[in-house]
C-alpha positions in Angstrom: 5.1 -9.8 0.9 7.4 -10.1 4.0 9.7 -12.1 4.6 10.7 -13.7 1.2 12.9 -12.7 -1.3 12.1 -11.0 -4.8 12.1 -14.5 -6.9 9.7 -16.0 -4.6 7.4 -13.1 -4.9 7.3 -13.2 -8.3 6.3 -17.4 -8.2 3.8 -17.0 -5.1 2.7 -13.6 -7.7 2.1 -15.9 -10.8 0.5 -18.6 -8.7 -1.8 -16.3 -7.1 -2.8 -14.5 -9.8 -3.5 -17.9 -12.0 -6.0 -19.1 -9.4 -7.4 -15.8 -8.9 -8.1 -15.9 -12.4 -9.6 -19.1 -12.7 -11.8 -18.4 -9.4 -12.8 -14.7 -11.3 -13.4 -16.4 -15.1 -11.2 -13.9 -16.4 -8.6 -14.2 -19.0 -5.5 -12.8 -18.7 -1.5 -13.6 -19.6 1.3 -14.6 -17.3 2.6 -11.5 -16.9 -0.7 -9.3 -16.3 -1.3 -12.9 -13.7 2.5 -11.9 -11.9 1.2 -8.0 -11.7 -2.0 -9.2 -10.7 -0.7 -11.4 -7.6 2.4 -9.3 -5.8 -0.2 -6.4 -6.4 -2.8 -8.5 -5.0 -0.9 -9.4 -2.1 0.2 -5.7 -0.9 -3.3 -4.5 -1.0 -3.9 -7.5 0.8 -1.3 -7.3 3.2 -2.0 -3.6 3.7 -6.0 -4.1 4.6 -4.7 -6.8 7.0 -2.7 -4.6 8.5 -5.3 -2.0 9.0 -7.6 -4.2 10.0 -5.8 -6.6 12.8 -2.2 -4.7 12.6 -0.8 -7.8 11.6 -0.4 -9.8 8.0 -0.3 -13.8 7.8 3.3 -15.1 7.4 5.1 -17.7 5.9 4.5 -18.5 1.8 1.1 -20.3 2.2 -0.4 -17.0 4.2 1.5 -15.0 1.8 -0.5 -17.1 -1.3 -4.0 -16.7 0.3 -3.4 -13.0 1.0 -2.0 -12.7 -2.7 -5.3 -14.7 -4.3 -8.2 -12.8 -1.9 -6.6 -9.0 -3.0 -6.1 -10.3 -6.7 -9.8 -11.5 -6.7 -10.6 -8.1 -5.1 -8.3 -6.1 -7.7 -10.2 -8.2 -10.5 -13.7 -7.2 -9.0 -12.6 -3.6 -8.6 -11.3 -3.6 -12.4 -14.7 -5.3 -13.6 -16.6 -2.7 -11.6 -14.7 0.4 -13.2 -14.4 -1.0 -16.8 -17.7 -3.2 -17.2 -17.4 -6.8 -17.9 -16.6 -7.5 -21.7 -18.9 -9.8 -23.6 -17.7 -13.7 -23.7 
């Protein structure tokens, strides 16, 4: 996440990881949600970067960014561990 500081990261984190888990149907805690999101975001931010050599700035790029790699870190987890029974 460029360009804001380390208690921002952690709020766009939770945010991003809260809606990716609504989008996804999974169920997960706050904290698992904050991992979820600033992880989300730098796999994000790095496949943007590959990609176009560039990452979307300011804090509502930095929220989209952080939601599309949660979602993809959610798919990839679902994918290696199987989906659990409702």
């Amino acid at each position: 996440m460029e360009g804001i500081g380390w208690v921002m990261a952690i709020i766009i984190g939770a945010l991003a990881g809260w809606i990716a888990e609504k989008m996804m149907g999974s169920n997960q805690g706050l904290l698992m949600n904050i991992v979820m999101g600033i992880v989300g975001a730098v796999v994000g931010n790095f496949i943007l970067m590959l990609l176009f050599g560039a990452t979307m700035g300011g804090i509502v790029g930095q929220l989209i960014v952080a939601v599309v790699g949660a979602c993809l870190l959610i798919a990839i987890w679902r994918a290696i561990r199987g989906r659990r029974a409702a």
